[in-house]
N, C-alpha and C positions, 0 to 999 in steps of 0.2 A: 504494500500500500504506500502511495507517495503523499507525505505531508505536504501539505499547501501552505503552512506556516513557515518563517523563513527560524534560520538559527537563532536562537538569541546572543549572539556575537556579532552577525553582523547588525539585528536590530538597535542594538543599544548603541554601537560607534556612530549610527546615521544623525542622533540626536547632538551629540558631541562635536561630529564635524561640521553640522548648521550652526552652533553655538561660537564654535572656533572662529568661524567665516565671519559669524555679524560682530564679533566681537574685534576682528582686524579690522573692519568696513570702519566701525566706529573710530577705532582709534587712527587710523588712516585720515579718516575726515577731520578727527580734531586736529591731529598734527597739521593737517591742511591750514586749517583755521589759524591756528599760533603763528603758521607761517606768515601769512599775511598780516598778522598784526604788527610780528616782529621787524617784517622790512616797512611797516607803515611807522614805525615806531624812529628806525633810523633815518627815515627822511624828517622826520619832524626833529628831532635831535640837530639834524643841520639847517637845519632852516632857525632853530633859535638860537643857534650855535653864532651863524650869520648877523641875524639881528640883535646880537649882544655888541659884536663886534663893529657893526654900524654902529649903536646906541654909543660904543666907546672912542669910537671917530669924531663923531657929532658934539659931543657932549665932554672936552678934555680928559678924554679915558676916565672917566667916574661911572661907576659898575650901577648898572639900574636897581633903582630899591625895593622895587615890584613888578608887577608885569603890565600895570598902567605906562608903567615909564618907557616899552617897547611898543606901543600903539603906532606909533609914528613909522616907526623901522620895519612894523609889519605890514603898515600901507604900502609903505615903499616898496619894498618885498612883493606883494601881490604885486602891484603894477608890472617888476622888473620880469613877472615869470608870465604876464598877459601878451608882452611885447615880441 
């Protein structure tokens, strides 16, 4: 007589290896995610990096006391990346 039922070895690895799959998917796409923050991350780092060092051209090299004091540097700034 031939069982119609499968082994229970291969039944039980089926569940395991869908589990394995969604769980690389996941972390796959988060690493995705971190990626792009992280290079969103270094361009903003030079860009205030930038408008420090304007702010200290402008201003006889005295280091801004907030980030009110960069408003200016950051206009400039937009403008110079619209051109």
């Amino acid at each position: 007589m031939v069982d119609a039922q499968p082994e229970p070895e291969k039944r039980s690895k089926l569940p395991i290896v869908c589990l394995v799959l969604v769980i690389l998917c996941l972390a796959g796409g988060y690493s995705l995610h971190r990626l792009n923050e992280q290079i969103r991350n270094a361009y903003v780092v030079g860009w205030v990096a930038e408008m420090v060092v304007e702010h200290l051209k402008a201003n006889n090299n005295q280091l801004p006391k907030n980030w009110d004091d960069l408003r200016d540097d950051y206009r400039t700034r937009i403008e110079r990346v619209r051109q």
